[in-house]
C-alpha positions in Angstrom: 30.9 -165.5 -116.3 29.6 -168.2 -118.7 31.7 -168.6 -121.4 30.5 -167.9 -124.6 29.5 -171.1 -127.0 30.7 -171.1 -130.5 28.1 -171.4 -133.6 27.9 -171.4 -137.6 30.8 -172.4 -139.6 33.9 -172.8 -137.1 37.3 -173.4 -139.7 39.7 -175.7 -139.1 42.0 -173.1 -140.3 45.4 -173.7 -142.2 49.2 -173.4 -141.1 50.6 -171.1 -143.4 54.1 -171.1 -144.1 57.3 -169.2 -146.5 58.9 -171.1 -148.8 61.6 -172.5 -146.5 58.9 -174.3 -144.4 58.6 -171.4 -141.4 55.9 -170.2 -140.3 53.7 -167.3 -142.5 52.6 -164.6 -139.5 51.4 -162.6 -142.2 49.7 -165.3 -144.3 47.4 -165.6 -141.0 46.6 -162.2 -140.9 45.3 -162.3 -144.0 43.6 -165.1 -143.7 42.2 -164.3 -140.6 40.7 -160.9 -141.9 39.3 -163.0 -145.5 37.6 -165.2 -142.9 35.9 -162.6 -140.4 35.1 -160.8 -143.8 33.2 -163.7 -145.3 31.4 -165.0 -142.4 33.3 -167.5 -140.3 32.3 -167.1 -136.7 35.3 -168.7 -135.3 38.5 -170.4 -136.2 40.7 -173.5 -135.2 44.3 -172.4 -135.7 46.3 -175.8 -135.2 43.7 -178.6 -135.7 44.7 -181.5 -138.1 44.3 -178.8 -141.0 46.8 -176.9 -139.5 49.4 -179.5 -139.6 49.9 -179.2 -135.9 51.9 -182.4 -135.2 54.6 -181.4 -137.2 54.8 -178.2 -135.5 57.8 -177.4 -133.2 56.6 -176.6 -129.1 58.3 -173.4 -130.1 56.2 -173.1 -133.1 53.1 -173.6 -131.5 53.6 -171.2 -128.6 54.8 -168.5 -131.5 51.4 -169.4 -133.3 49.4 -168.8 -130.5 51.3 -165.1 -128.8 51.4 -163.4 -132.6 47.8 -164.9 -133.5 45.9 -163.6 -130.9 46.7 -160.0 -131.6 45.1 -160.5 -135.0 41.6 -160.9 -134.0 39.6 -159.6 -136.1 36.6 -158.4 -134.9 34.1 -160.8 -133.1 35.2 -163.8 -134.8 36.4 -166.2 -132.0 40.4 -167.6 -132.0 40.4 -171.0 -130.8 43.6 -173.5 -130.8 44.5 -176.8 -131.1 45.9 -178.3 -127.5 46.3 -181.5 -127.8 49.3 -182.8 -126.7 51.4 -186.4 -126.4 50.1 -186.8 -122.2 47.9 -185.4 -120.3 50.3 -182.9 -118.3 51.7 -181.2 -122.1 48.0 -181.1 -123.0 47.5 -179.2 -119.7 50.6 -176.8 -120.4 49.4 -176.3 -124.1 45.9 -175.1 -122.5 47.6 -173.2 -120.0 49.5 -171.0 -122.5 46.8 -170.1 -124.6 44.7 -169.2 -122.1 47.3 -167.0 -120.9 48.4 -165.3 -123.6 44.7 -164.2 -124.6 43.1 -167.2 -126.6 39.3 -167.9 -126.8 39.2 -171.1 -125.9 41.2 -174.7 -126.8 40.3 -177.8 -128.7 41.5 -180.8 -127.5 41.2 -184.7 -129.0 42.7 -187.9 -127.5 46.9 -188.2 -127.8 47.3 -189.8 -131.1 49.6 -193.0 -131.1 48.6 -194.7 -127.7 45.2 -195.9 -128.5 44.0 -195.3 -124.8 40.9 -197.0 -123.4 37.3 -194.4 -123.4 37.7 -194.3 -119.4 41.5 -193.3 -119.8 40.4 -190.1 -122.5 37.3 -189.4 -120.6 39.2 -189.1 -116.9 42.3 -186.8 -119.6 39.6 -184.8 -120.8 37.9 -184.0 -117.2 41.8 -183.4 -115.8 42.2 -181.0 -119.0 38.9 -178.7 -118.1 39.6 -178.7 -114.6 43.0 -176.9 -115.9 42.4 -173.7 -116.8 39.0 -170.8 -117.1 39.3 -171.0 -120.4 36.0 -172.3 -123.4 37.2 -175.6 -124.3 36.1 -178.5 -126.7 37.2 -182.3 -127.5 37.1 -183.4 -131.1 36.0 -187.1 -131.0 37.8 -188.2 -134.2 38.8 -191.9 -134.0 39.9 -191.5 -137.7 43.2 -190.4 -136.6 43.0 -191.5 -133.1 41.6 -194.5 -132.4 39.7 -194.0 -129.3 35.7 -193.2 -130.1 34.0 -191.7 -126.9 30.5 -193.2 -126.4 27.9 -190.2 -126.1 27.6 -191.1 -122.6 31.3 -190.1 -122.2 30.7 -186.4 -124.0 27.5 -186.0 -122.0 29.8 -186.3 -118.4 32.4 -184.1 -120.2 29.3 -181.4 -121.1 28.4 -181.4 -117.4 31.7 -179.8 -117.0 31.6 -175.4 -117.0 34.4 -175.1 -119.7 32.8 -177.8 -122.2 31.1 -175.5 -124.6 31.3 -177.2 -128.0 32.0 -180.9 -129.3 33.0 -182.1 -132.6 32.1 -185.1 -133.9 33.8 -187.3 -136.7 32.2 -190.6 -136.3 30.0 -191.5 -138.9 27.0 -192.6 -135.8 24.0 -190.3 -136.6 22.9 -192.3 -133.7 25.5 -190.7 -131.4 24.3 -187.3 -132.5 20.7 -187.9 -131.8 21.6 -188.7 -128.2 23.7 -186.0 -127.6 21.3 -183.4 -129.1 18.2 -185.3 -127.4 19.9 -184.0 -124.0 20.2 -180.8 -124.8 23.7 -180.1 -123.0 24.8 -176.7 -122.6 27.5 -176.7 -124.9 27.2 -176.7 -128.9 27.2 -179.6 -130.7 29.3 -179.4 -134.2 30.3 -182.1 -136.5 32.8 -182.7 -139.2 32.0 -181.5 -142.8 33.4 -184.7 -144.9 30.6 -185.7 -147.0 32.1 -189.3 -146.8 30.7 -189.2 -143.0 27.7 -187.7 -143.7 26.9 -186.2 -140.6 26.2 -182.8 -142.1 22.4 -182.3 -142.6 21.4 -185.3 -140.0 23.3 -182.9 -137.7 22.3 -179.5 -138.4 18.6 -181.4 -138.4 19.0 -182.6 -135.3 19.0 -179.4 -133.7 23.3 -179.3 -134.2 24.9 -175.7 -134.2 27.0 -175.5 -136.7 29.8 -177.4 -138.5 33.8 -177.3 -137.1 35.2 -177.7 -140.9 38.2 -177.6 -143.0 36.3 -176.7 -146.2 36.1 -173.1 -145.3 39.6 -172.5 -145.9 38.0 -172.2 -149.7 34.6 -171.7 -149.7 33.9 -169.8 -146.4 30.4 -168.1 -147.3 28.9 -171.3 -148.4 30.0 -173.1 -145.6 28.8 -170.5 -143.1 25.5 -170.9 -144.8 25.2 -174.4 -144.2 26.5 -174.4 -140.8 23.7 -171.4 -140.0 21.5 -173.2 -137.0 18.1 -174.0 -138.5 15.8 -172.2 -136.8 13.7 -171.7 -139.7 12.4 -173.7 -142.9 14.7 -170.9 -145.3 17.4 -171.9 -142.7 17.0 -175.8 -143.4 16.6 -174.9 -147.5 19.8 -172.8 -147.9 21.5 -175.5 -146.2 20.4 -178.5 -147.8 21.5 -176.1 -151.1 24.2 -175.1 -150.5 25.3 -178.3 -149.4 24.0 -180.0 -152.6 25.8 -177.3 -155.1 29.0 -177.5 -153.2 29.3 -181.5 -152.4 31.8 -181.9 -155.7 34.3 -179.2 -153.4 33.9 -181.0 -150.3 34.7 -184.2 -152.1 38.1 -182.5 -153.3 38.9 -181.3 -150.2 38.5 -185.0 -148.6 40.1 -186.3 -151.7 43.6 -186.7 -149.8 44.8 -186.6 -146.1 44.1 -183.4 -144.8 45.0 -180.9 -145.0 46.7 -182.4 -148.7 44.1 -181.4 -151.2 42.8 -177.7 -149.2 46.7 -176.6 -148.7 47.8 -177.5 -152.2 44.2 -175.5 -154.0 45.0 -172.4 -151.6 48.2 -172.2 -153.1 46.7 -172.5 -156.6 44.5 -169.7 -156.2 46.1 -167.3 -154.2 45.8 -167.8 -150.6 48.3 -167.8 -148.1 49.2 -171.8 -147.6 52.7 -172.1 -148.8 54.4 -176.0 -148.9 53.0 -178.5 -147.1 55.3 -179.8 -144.2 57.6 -182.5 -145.0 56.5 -185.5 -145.6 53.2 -184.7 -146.7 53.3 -183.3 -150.5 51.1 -181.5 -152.6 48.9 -182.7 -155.3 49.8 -184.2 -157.9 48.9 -182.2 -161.3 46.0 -183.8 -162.5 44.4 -184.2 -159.4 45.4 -180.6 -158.5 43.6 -179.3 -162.2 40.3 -181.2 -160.9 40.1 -179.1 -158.1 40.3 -175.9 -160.2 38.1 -177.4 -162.5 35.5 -177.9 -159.7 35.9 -174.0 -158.7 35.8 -172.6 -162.2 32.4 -175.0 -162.9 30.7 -173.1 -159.9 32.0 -169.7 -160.5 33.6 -169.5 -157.2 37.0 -168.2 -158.8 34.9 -165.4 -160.2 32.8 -165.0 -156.8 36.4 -164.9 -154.7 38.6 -162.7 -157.0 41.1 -165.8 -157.1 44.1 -165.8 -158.9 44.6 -169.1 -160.7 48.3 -169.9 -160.1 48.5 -174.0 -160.9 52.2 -173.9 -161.3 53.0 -172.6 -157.6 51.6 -175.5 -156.1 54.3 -177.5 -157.1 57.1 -175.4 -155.0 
């Protein structure tokens, strides 16, 4: 059976965590529910946003066995793979496919800058691996290596390839990759400092994979909503417009810096980030509450403004 392609706003969801640093199961349970409740159709639980190279191999395989039985609904539980070599990447996969997981995200081992035939030969070993929906995040930001769009088109050929994220800031590479039409989706980061947004979702893109959700989830699944319609293409291009000065805060810092430290502001399961990233400093935290109060999206969420527990 074909597996089935992710669409619409996919959220490169948070690691939540108690005050003494371990992990929050019940922090994702909420925030898994919030999410299925306000339109996400599918979530990355230990990308980059999830802090997932700080986690523990115990962690991770914790994350994935209590997370799974969470699933709320349709929305789809995807996880972050990606390990040091190819053979822990291949165990990571393995495991979550195992234990009951939608699918698996992976991305090029940080630190050892390999060559676009060495991550394109990892990748094909990766989806030979397991029957399980897979996608590679091309993210040279914290990676180095930047596959060509001739690489992801002889990854897409492959049956478990079914979506791609892209964090280059090549509208070029997203033309050719669309113009082919593989059968996989075709996503794309939401920093507004790339700009790949609208060029993408114009292009014929389905959706965004993004880490702005984690506060402003209906908006996002709005402009991640395949445009197969002018009032498609308009809400985007609004909702994009009215929300750019949050998805500059949320890109303010290293991610997940800025998202974790507002969640934890306003009431959301986040808790501390993971040593030795640190929360906001004040001011820079009070212009992120700013920007939600000036759009009434405390008021539209219910949150609870709580500067002082960011700090913690």
């Amino acid at each position: 059976m074909a597996h089935v392609k992710p669409t619409g706003s996919f959220v490169a969801l948070v690691t939540p965590m108690n005050a003494d640093g371990s992990i929050d199961f019940e922090g994702f349970r909420t925030l898994l529910d919030w999410h299925a409740a306000n339109g996400t159709t599918a979530v990355l639980i230990m990308g980059s946003t999830g802090e997932v190279s700080m986690l523990s191999p115990d962690e991770r395989r914790a994350i994935i066995s209590e997370t799974v039985k969470m699933r709320p609904g349709a929305m789809q539980m995807y996880y972050g793979c990606t390990g040091t070599n190819t053979e822990a990447t291949i165990a990571n996969v393995r495991y979550a496919a195992a234990e009951g997981a939608d699918g698996a995200i992976i991305a090029a081992p940080a630190y050892i800058c390999a060559d676009n035939d060495a991550i394109r030969e990892y990748a094909a070993e990766v989806l030979d691996s397991a029957d399980l929906a897979m996608g590679f995040y091309n993210n040279p930001p914290r990676v180095k290596t930047d596959l060509h769009w001739t690489d992801i088109l002889a990854l897409a050929d492959h049956p478990n390839m079914v979506v791609l994220k892209e964090s280059t800031t090549r509208v070029g590479q997203v033309a050719q990759v669309c113009a082919a039409k593989p059968d996989m989706s075709i996503m794309c980061c939401c920093s507004p400092n790339l700009g790949l947004v609208i060029p993408t979702m114009a292009l014929g893109g389905h959706g965004t994979a993004n880490m702005t959700g984690n506060l402003i989830p209906r908006e996002m699944a709005t402009i991640s909503t395949p445009w197969t319609s002018g009032e498609d293409a308009f809400a985007c291009r609004e909702a994009w417009l009215t929300n750019l000065p949050v998805l500059h805060f949320a890109y303010s810092a290293i991610n997940p810096v800025a998202v974790k430290t507002l969640m934890r502001a306003i009431g959301l399961p986040s808790g501390p980030l993971r040593k030795p990233l640190r929360p906001l400093d004040p001011a820079a935290l009070a212009k992120g509450i700013a920007t939600l109060e000036a759009l009434e999206l405390d008021k539209a969420y219910g949150f609870t403004l709580r500067p002082s527990l960011a700090a913690e």
